[in-house]
C-alpha positions in Angstrom: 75.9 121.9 48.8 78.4 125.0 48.5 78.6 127.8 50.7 75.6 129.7 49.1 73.1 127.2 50.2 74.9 127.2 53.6 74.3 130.5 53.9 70.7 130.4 52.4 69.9 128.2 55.1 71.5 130.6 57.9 69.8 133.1 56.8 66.1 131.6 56.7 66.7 130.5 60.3 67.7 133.7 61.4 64.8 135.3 59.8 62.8 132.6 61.9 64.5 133.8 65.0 63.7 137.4 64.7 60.2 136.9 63.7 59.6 134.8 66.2 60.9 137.6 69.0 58.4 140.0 67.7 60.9 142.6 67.8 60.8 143.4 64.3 58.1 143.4 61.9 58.3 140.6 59.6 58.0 142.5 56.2 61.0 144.3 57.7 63.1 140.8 58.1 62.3 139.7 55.0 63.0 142.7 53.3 66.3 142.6 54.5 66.4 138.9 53.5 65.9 139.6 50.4 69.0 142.8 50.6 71.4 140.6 51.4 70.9 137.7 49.1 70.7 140.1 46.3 73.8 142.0 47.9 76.0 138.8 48.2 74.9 137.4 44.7 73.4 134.1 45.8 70.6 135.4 43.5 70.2 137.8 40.3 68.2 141.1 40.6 65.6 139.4 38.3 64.6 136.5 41.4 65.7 138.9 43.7 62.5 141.0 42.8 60.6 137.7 40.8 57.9 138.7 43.9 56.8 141.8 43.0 55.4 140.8 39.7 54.1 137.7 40.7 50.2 136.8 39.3 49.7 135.7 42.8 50.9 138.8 44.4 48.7 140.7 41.9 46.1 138.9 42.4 46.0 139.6 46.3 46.4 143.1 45.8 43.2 142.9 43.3 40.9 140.7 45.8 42.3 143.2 48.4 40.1 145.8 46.9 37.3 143.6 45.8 36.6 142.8 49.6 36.8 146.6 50.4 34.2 147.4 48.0 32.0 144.3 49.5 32.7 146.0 53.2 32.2 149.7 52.0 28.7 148.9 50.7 27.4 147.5 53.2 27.5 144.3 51.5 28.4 141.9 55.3 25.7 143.8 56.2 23.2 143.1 54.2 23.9 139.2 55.2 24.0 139.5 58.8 20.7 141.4 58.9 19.0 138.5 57.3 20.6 135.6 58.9 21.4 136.2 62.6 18.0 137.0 63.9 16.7 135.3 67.3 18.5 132.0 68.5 17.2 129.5 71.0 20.8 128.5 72.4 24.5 129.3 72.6 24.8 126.6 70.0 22.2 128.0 67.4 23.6 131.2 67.9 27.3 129.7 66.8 25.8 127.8 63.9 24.1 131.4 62.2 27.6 133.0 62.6 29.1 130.4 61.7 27.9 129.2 58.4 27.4 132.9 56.8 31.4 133.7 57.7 32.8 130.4 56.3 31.1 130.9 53.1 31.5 134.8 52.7 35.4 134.0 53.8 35.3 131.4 51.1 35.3 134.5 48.3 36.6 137.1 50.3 39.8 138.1 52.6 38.3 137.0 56.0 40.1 140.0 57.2 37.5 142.5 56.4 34.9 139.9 57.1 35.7 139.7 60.4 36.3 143.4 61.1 32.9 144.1 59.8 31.1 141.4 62.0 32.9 142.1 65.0 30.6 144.9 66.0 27.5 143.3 64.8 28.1 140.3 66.5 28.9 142.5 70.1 25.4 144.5 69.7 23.7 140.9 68.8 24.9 139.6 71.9 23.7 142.2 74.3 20.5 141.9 72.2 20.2 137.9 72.6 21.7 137.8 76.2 24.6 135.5 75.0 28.2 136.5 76.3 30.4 137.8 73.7 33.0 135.1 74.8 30.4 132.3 73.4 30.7 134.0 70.1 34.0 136.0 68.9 36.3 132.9 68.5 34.0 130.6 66.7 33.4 133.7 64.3 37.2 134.0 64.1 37.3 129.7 63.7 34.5 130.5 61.2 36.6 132.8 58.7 39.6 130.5 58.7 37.8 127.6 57.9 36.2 129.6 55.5 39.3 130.3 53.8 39.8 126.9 52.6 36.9 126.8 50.6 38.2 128.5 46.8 41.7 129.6 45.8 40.7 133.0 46.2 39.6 132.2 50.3 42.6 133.6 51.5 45.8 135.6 50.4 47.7 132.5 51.0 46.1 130.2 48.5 46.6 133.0 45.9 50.4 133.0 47.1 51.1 129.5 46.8 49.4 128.7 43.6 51.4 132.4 42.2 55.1 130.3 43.0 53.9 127.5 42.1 53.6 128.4 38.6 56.6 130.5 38.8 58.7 127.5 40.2 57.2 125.0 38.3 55.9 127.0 34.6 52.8 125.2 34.8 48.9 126.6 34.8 48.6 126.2 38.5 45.2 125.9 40.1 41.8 126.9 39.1 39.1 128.7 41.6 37.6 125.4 43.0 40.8 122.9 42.8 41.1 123.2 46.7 37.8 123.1 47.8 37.4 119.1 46.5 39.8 119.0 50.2 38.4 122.3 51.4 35.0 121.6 51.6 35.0 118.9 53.8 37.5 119.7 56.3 35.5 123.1 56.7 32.2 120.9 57.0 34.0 118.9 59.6 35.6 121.3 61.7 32.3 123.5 61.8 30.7 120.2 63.3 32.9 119.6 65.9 33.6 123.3 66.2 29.7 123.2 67.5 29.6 120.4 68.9 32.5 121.1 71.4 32.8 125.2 71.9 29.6 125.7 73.4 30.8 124.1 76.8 34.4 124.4 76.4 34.5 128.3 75.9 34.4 130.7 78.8 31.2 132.8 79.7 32.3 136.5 80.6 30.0 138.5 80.7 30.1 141.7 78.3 31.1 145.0 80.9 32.4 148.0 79.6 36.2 147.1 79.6 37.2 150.6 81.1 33.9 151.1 83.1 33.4 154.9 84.2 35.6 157.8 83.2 35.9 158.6 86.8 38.0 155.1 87.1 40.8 156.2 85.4 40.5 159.8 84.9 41.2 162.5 87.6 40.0 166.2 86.8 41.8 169.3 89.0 42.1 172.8 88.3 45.0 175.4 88.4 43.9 178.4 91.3 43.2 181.6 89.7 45.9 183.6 91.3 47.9 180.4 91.9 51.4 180.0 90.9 51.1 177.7 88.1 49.2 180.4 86.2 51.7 182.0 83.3 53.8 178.9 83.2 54.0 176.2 80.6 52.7 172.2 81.1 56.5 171.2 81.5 57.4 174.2 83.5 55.5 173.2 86.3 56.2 170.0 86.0 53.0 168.0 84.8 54.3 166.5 82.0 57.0 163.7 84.4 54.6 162.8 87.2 55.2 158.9 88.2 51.9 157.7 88.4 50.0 160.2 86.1 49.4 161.8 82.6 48.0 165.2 81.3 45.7 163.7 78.8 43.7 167.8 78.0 43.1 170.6 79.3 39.6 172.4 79.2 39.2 176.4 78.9 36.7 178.7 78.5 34.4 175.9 77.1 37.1 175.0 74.5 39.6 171.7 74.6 42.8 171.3 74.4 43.9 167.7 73.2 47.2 165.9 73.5 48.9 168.9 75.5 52.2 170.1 74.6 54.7 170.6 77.2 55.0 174.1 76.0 51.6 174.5 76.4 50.4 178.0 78.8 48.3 177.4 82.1 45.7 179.5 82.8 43.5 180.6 86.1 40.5 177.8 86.2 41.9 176.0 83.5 39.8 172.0 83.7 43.3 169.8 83.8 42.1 166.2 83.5 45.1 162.9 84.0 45.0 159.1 83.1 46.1 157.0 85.4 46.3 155.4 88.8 43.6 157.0 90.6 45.5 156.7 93.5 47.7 159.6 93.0 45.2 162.3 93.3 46.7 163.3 97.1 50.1 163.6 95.4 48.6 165.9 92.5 46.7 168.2 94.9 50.4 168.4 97.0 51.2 170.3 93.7 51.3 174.2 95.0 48.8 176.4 92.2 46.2 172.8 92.0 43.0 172.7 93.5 39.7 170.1 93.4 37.7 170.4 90.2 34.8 172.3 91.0 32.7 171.1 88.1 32.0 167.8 89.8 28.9 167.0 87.9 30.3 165.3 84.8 33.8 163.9 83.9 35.1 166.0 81.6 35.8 163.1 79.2 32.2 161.8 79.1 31.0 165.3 77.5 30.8 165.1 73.9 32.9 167.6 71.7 34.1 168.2 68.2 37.6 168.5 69.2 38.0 164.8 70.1 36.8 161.6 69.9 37.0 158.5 72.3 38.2 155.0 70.3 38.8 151.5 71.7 41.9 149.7 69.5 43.9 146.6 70.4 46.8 146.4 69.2 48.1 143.9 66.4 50.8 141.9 66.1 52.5 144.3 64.2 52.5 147.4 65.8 55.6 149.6 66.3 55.0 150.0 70.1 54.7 146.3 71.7 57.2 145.7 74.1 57.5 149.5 74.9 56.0 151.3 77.8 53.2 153.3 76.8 55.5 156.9 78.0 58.4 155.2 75.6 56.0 154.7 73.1 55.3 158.3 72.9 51.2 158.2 71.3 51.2 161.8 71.4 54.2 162.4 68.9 53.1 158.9 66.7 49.5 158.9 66.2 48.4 162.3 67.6 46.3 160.5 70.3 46.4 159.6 74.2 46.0 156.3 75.8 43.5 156.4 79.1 43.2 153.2 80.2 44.6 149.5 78.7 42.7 146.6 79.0 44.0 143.4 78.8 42.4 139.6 78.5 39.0 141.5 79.2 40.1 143.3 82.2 41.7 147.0 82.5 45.6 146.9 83.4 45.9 148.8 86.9 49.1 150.8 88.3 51.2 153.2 86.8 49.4 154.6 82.9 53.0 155.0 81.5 54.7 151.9 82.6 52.5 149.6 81.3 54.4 147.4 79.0 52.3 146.9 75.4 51.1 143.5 74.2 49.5 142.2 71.3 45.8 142.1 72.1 46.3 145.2 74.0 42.4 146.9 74.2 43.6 150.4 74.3 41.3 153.5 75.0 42.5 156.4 73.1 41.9 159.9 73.3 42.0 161.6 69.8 41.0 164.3 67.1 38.4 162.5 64.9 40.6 162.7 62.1 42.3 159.5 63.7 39.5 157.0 63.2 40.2 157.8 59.2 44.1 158.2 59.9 44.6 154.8 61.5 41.2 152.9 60.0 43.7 150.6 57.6 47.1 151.8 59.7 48.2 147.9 61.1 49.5 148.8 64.3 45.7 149.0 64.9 42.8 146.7 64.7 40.2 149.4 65.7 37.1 147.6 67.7 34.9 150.4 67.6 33.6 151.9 64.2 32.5 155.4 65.0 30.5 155.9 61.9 32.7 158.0 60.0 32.2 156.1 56.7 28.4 155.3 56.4 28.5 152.2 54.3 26.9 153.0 50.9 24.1 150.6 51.3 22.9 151.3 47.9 25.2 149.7 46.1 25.6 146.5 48.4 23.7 144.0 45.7 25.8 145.7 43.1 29.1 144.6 45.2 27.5 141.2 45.1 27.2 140.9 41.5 30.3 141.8 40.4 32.1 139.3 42.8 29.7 137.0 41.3 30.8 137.7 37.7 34.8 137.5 39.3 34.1 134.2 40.8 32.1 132.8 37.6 34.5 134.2 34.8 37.9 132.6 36.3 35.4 129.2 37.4 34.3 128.9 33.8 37.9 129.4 32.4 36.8 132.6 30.2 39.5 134.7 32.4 42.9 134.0 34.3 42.3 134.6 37.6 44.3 137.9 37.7 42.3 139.3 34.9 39.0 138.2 37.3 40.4 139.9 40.1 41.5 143.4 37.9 38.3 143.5 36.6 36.2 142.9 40.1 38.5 145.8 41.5 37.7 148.3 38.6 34.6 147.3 38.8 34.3 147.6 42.5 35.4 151.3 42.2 33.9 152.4 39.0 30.1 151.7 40.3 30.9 153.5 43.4 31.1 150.2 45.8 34.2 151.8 47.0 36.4 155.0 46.6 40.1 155.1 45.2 41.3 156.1 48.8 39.2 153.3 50.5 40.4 151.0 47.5 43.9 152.2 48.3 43.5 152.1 52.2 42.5 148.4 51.5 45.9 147.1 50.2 47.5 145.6 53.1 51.3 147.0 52.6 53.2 145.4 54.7 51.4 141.9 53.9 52.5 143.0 50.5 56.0 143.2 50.9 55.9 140.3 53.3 54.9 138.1 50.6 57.7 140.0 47.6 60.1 139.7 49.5 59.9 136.1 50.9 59.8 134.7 47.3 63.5 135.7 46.6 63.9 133.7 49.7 62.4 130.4 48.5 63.9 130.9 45.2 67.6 131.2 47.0 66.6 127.6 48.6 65.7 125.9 45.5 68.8 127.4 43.5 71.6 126.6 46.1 69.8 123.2 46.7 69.6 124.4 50.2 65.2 123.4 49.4 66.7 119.6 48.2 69.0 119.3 51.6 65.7 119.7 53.9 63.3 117.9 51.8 66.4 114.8 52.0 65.8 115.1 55.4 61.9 115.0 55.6 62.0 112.6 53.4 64.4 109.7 55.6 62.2 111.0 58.8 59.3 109.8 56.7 61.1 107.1 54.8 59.8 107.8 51.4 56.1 107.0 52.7 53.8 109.9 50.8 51.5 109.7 53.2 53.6 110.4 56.2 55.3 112.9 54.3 52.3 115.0 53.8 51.7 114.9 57.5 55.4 116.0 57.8 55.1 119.0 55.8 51.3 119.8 57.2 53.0 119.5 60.4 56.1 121.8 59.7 53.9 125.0 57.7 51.7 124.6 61.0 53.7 124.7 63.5 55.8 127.7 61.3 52.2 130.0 60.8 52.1 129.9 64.4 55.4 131.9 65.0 55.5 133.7 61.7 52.8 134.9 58.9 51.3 132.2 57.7 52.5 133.4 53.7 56.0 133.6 55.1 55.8 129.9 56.1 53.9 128.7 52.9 56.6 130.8 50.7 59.2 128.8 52.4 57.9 125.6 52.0 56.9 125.5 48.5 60.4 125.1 46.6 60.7 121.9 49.8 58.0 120.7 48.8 58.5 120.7 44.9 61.8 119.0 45.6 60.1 116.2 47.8 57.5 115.1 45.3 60.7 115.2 42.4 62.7 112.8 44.3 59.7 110.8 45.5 58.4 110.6 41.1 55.2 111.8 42.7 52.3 114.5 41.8 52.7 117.6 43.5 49.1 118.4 43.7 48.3 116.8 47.2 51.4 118.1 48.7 50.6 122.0 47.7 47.4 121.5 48.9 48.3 120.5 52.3 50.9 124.0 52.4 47.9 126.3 51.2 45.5 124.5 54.1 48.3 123.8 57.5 49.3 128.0 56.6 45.5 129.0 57.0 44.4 126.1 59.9 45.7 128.5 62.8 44.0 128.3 66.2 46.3 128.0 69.0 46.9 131.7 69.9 45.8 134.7 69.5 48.7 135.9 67.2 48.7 133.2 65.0 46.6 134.6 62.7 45.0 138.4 62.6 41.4 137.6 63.3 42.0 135.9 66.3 44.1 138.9 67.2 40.6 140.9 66.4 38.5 138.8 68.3 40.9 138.4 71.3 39.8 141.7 73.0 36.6 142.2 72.3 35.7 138.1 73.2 37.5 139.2 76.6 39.5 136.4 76.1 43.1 135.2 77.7 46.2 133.6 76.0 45.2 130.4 77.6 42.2 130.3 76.3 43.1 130.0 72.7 45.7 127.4 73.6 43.4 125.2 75.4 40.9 125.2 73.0 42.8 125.6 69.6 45.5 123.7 69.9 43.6 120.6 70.3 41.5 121.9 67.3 44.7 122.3 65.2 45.5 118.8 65.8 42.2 117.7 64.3 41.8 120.2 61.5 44.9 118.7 60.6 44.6 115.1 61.1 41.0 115.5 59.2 42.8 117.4 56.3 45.6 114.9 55.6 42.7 112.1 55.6 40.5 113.8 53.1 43.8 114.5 50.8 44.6 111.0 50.4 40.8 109.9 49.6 40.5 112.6 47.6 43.8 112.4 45.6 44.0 108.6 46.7 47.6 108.7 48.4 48.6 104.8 49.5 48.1 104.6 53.0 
């Protein structure tokens, strides 16, 4: 191998590296992947951008919008009102979230699934006395099993099966080619998912995560003929208090939201800070500040037009983790203010503006209502709380149904490709109104997008360097030629890389390996694909591994440990079942 697969290699393991930091989002890295093979000319401008027009890539783009006209009607709604109902036990409560999200994840992006049940699921629990902790990660376990049900279960499938015909110029998979393997494992792993979760997953109760405003919120005034009055926020020097932040100001019945510095005090102005609670003896030190006299209600608990109140954790690629929340500068970025963070189900104490930002992060914002629309699809955010700014159109929820029943049954029957299915579905979905051309738009997950583009002139720089033909040499002399060991191999490597990057990133990569194994071994690639698309969606041992366990993490009141305690051990056997149903299934010698 010459210097450019060398250097291919490098390269993939320093994109590892980066991702695996978290510093920098991973459509970033492989964006500039994909620069510098192009630059150094390892690969043509042609493979370099292969991704972009890739049926696969297409495809996800398409079923993108398909789901959002199935969320925008109401159409998750529709099914949860008629299946959840009144339980007897934790268990029976598991099962009728359980089997309604596998099978709606098994024709949709679980994604939207998720986001949809997440607050149904919170109300049903109140409503049935059953801890939300009981419930959010099966519902997450639910929509990944789910996923393995169809080609179209989850954006990964779609990717895989879109370079595998690119790679290989064959007709790739049909609708229901995984689901032969699919089907069971999902069977399986719902069983023991129900048989063991009940008694192995922590019962926290449901409290408000950021309790009362008067918690985390202190409300002073400025004296009328005080000093203060005349002078701007910064000027008397609100704005660099250690242990506290000017989140509004109230005057003359009137708000005044994420407070410039330059902003003018006035006599009897309502100031109100996030932070530690504390610090109030330091702030009434402050020469021109007096007590609140409107001690009735916290000014934050009053409902007005000029702001709203919205819970959002934070997702594993958001702009601000690892910064402080004064470094990360909310006011300038998303025009909002954070009051309080919860984390693992309890609120962070101690200085507002030091806290460090983590994935999971629960944070409670203070914001103009045009942020719930702003940052509904932004991904820095995975809101928790819906305010109702879209009302589902609920009359159009069986029409939703219908036409991802005509998607599913044209590309199944073989009168479409699978692409045209999914064009058709999403024109479809916004010409009868299911969804909107900005909610279709909103939909497309960008920087999944470009994750996926970009990662393809990877894995075509590892085939054509024979950089791909080095490693799979070396899987194969670990495994000593054995199929069946090799397919636990490669299971084990695309699971072990979904963990600590995006799960297409790690199925991108592997697929030129994987081609190369089953060459040298004279073997059918068919078994070995498979076991890419299911290890890249069978993620369960942290929160971050995939986004709806990031989604469920907060509002489960969960902790890191609790995903590794329970999923890892459910990993193992998702993935020990899976490589036992591919070789019945596809009859690999044992």
């Amino acid at each position: 191998m010459d210097w450019q697969g060398w250097f291919s290699l490098g390269l993939a393991g320093l994109a590892l590296i980066i991702m695996v930091t978290g510093r920098v989002a991973p459509h970033l890295v492989m964006l500039g992947v994909m620069v510098l093979l192009s630059v150094s000319g390892i690969i043509d401008a042609n493979l370099a951008l292969a991704g972009f027009s890739n049926t696969g890539l297409i495809t996800v783009v398409a079923m993108f919008v398909v789901a959002a006209g199935i969320h925008h009607s109401g159409g998750v709604d529709l099914v949860v009102q008629h299946l959840l109902r009144s339980p007897r036990s934790v268990r029976s409560a598991q099962a009728r979230i359980a089997v309604p999200v596998s099978l709606l994840s098994g024709f949709l992006n679980n994604t939207p699934v998720v986001a949809t049940m997440i607050p149904a699921v919170h109300a049903w629990s109140r409503k049935i006395g059953i801890s939300p902790s009981k419930l959010m990660m099966p519902l997450s376990y639910s929509a990944i099993l789910g996923g393995t049900l169809t080609l179209i279960g989850t954006s990964t499938n779609l990717v895989v099966n879109g370079q595998y015909q690119q790679l290989t110029g064959e007709a790739g998979f049909s609708v229901f080619s995984i689901t032969a393997v699919g089907l069971p494992v999902a069977v399986i792993g719902l069983a023991a998912m129900l048989l063991v979760l009940p008694r192995m997953l922590p019962d926290r109760k449901d409290q408000q995560k950021f309790g009362s405003m008067r918690e985390f919120t202190l409300e002073v005034a400025v004296a009328f003929d005080g000093p203060l009055v005349g002078k701007s926020v910064g000027e008397a020097g609100l704005r660099e208090l250690e242990r506290l932040y000017l989140v509004e100001i109230e005057r003359d019945g009137s708000v005044v939201t994420a407070v410039p510095s330059e902003e003018r005090l006035c006599g009897g102005d309502r100031l109100v800070f996030a932070g530690d609670t504390q610090a109030i003896s330091d702030l009434l030190r402050i020469n021109g500040i007096v007590p609140s006299v409107h001690d009735d209600e916290p000014s934050l608990s009053k409902d007005r037009a000029e702001r709203c109140l919205v819970e959002a954790a934070l997702s594993p690629q958001s702009d601000v983790l690892g910064l402080t929340i004064r470094d990360a500068r909310f006011r300038d970025r998303y025009g909002a203010v954070v009051l309080a963070v919860a984390r693992g189900g309890e609120r962070v104490s101690g200085n507002l503006g030091n806290i460090r930002l983590r994935p999971g992060d629960v944070l409670l914002l203070e914001a103009r209502p045009a942020f719930i629309s702003r940052q509904r699809y932004n991904k820095d955010f995975l809101l928790i709380n819906d305010l109702g700014t879209e009302t589902p159109r609920h009359d159009r929820a069986y029409v939703s149904w219908g036409i991802l029943v005509v998607l599913v049954g044209a590309a199944a029957l073989g009168w479409l490709s699978m692409l045209n299915a999914a064009l058709l579905g999403a024109g479809l979905m916004i010409a009868t109104g299911c969804c909107s051309v900005g909610q279709a738009q909103k939909a497309v997950d960008v920087p999944v997008i470009l994750t996926i583009a970009s990662s393809f002139a990877l894995g075509g720089a590892l085939q054509v360097t024979g950089a791909a033909e080095l490693v799979a040499a070396q899987i194969l002399s670990v495994s000593a030629g054995h199929p069946l060991l090799t397919i636990l191999l490669v299971y084990l490597a695309v699971s072990v890389l979904t963990e600590v990057i995006t799960n297409n990133a790690a199925a991108v990569l592997m697929i030129p390996i994987v081609l190369s194994m089953t060459a040298s071994l004279g073997v059918e690639s068919e078994p070995f694909v498979i076991a890419v698309m299911m290890a890249a969606s069978a993620s369960f041992a942290t929160p971050l591994g995939y986004q709806t366990n990031t989604m469920v993490f907060g509002p489960g009141g969960y902790r890191f440990m609790d995903f590794v305690r329970i999923g890892l051990p459910f990993n193992i056997f998702v993935g020990l079942v899976t490589v036992v149903v591919i070789a019945l299934v596809y009859q690999v010698p044992w």
